[in-house]
Backbone bond lengths (Angstrom), bond angles and torsions (degrees), N, CA, C in turn:
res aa  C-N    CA-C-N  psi(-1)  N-CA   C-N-CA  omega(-1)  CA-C   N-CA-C  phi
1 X - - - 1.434 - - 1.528 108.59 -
2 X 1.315 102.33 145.80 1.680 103.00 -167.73 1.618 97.13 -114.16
3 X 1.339 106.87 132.44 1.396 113.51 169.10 1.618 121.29 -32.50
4 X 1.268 101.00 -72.37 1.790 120.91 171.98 1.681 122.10 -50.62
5 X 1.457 116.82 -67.69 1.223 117.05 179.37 1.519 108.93 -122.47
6 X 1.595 97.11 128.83 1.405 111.66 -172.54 1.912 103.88 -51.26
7 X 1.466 118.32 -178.84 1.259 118.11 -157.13 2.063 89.72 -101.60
8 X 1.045 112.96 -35.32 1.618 130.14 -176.44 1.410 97.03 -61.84
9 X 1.591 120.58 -45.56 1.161 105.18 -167.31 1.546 119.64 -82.33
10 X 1.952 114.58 -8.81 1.080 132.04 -171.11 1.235 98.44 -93.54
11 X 1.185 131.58 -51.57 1.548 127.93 173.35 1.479 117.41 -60.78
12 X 1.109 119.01 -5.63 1.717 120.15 178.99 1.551 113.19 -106.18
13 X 1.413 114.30 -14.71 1.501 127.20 160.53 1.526 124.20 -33.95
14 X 0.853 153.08 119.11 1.582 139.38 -163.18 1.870 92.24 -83.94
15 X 1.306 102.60 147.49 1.504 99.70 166.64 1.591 114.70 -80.43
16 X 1.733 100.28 158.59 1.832 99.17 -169.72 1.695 100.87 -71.07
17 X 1.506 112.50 154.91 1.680 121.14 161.90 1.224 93.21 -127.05
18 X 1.382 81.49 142.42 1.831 126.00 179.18 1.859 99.16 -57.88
19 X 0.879 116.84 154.47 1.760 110.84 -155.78 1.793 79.11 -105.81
20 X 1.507 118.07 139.84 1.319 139.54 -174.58 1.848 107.94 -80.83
21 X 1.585 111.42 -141.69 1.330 94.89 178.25 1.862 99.86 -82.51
22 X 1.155 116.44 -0.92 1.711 102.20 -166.00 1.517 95.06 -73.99
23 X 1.444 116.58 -41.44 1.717 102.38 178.82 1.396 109.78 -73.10
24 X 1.437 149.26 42.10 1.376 148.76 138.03 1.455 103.52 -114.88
25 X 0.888 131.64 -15.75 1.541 120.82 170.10 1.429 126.83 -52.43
26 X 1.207 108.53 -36.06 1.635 110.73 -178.53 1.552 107.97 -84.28
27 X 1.299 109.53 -46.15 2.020 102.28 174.57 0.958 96.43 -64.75
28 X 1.706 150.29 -60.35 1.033 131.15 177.35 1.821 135.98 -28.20
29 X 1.080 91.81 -54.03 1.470 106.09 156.30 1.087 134.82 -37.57
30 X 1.250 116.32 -64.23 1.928 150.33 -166.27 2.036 79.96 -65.47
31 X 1.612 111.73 -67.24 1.633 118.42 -158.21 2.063 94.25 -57.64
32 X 1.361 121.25 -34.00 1.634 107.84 -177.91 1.541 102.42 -85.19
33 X 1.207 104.20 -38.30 1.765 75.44 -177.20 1.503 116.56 -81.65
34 X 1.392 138.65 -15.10 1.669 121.73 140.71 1.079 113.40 -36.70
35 X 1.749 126.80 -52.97 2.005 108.11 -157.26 1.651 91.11 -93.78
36 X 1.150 142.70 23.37 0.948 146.27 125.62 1.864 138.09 -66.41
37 X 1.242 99.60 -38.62 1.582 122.23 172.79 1.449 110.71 -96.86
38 X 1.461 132.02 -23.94 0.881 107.09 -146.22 1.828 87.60 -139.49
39 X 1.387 112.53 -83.01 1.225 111.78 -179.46 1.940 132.52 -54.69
40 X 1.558 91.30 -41.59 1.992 91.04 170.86 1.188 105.09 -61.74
41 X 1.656 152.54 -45.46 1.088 138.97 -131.38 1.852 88.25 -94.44
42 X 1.554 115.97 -32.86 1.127 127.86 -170.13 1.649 107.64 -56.57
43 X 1.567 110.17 -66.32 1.139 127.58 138.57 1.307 126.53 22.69
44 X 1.599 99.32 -97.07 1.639 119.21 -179.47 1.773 116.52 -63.69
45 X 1.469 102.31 -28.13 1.427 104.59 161.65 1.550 134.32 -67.05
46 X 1.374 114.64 -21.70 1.363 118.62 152.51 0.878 133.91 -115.06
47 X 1.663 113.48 41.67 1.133 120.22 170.20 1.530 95.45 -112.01
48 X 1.463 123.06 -34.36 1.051 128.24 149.56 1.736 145.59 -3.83
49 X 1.972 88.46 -81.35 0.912 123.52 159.38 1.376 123.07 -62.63
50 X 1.331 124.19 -11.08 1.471 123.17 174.48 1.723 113.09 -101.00
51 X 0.943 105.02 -28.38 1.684 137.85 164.39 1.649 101.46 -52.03
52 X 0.936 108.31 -47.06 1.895 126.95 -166.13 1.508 96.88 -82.78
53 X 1.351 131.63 -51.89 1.008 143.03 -162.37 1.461 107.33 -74.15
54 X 1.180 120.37 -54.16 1.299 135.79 161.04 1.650 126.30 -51.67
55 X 1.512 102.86 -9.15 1.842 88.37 176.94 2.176 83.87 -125.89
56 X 1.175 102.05 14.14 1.862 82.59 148.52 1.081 135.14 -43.40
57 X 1.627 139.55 132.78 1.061 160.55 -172.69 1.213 134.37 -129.96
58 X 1.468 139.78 157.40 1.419 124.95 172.81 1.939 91.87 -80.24
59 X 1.326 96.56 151.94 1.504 126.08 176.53 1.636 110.56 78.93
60 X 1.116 125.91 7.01 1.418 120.79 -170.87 1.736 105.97 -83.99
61 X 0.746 112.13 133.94 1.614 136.29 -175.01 1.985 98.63 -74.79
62 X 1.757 100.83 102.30 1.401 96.62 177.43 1.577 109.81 -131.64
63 X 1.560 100.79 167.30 1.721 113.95 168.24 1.209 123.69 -113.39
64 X 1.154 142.83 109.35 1.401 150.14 -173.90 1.298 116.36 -36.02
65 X 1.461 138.39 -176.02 1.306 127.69 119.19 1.523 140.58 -43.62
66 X 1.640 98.64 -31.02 0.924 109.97 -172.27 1.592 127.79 -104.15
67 X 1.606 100.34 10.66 1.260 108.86 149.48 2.006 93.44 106.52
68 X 1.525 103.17 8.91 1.586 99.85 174.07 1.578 118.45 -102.35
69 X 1.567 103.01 116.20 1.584 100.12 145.94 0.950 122.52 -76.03
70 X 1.778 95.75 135.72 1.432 127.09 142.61 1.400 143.94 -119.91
71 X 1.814 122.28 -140.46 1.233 106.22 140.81 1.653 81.51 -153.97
72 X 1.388 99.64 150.08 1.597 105.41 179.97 1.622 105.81 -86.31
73 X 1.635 88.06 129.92 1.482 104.72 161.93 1.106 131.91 -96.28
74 X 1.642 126.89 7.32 1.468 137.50 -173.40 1.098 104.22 159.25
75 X 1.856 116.97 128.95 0.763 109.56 167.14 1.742 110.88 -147.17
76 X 0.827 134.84 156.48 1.854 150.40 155.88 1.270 111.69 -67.97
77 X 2.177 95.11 -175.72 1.350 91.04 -172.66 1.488 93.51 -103.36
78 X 1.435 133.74 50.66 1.527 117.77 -172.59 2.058 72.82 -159.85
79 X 1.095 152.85 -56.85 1.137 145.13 -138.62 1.533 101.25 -137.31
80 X 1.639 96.33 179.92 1.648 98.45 -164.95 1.647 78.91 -151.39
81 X 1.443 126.30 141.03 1.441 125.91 142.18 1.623 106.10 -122.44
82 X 2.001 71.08 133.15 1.590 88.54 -173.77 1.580 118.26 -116.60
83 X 1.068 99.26 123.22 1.830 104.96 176.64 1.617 125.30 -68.50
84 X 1.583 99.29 95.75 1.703 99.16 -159.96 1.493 113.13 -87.48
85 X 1.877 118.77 -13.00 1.350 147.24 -158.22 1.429 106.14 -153.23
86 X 1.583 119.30 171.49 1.274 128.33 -179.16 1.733 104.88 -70.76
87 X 1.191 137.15 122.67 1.669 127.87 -164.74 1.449 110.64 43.22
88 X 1.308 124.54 60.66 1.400 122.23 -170.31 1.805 94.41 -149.63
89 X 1.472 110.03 105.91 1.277 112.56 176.61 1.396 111.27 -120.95
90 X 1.413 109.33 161.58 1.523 125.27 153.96 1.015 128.34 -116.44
91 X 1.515 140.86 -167.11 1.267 145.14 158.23 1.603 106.60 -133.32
92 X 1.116 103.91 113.84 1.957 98.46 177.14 1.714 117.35 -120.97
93 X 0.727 141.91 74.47 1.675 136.46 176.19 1.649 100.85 14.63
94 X 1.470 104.82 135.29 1.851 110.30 -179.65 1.446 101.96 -66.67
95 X 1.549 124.70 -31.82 1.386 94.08 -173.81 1.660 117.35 -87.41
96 X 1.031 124.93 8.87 1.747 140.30 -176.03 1.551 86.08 -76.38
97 X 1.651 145.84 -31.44 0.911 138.61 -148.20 1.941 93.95 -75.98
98 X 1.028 129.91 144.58 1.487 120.80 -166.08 1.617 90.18 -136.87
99 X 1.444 160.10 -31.95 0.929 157.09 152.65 1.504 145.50 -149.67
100 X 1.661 123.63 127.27 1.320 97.47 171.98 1.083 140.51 -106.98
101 X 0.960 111.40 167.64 1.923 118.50 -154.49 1.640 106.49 -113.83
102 X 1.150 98.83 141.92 1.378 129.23 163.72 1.720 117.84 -5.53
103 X 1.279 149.70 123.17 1.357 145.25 -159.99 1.779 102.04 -78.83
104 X 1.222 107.33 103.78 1.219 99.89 168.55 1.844 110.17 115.55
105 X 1.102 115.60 20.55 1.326 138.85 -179.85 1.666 100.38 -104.93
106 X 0.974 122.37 -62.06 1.473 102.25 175.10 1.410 129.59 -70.29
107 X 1.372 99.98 25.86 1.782 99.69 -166.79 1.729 73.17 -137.73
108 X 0.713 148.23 -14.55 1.560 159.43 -178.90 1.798 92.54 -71.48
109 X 1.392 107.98 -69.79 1.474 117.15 -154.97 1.810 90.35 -78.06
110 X 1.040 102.78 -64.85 1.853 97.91 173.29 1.317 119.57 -11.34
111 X 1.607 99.96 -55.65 1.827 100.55 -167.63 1.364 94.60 -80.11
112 X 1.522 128.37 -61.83 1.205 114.73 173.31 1.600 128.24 -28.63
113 X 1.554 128.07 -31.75 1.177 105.55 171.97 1.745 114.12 -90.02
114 X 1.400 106.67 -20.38 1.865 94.88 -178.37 1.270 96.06 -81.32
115 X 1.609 146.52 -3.85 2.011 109.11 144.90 1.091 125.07 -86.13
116 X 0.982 104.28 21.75 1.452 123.38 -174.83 1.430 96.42 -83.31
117 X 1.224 130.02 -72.13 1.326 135.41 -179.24 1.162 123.17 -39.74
């Protein structure tokens, strides 16, 4: 006999069950709608971006990571030089390249900045 709970009321307790498929349904759940929200969309973006990276060219009109137009004048399989000015180059790693733009946008912004001056 137990001080606390009588012995009638311990023997009339139902014993615990192991939870069937309804207790995996909800983590199940919770884990598809993350690789739905979170990881596929992630996914398709660098597959994208590797896709993008891979049809670089000389003359293509690009934007850095770091927020520079150019247009590449040569590039490898590890680097890119990009023509940001008239005789004005860089060197940026191919994957820093983050998007390309429209034909004729960096010759757009160019002129726009020399009346600028």
């Amino acid at each position: 006999m137990s001080l606390f709970i009588s012995d009638a009321v311990a023997a009339a307790a139902p014993a615990a069950q192991q939870p069937g498929i309804e207790g995996m349904l909800f983590p199940l759940a919770i884990l598809v709608f993350f690789y739905v929200l979170f990881i596929r969309p992630q996914a398709k973006r660098t597959k994208e971006k590797k896709q993008m990276v891979a049809a670089l060219n000389k003359g293509v009109e690009v934007v850095t990571s770091g927020g520079i137009l150019g247009k590449i004048a040569d590039l490898d399989d590890n680097f890119v030089k990009i023509e940001i000015a008239d005789n004005t180059f860089i060197y940026v790693q191919r994957h820093n390249i983050e998007t390309m733009m429209p034909k004729g946008t960096f010759k757009a912004v160019t002129k726009k900045v020399t009346l600028d001056k």
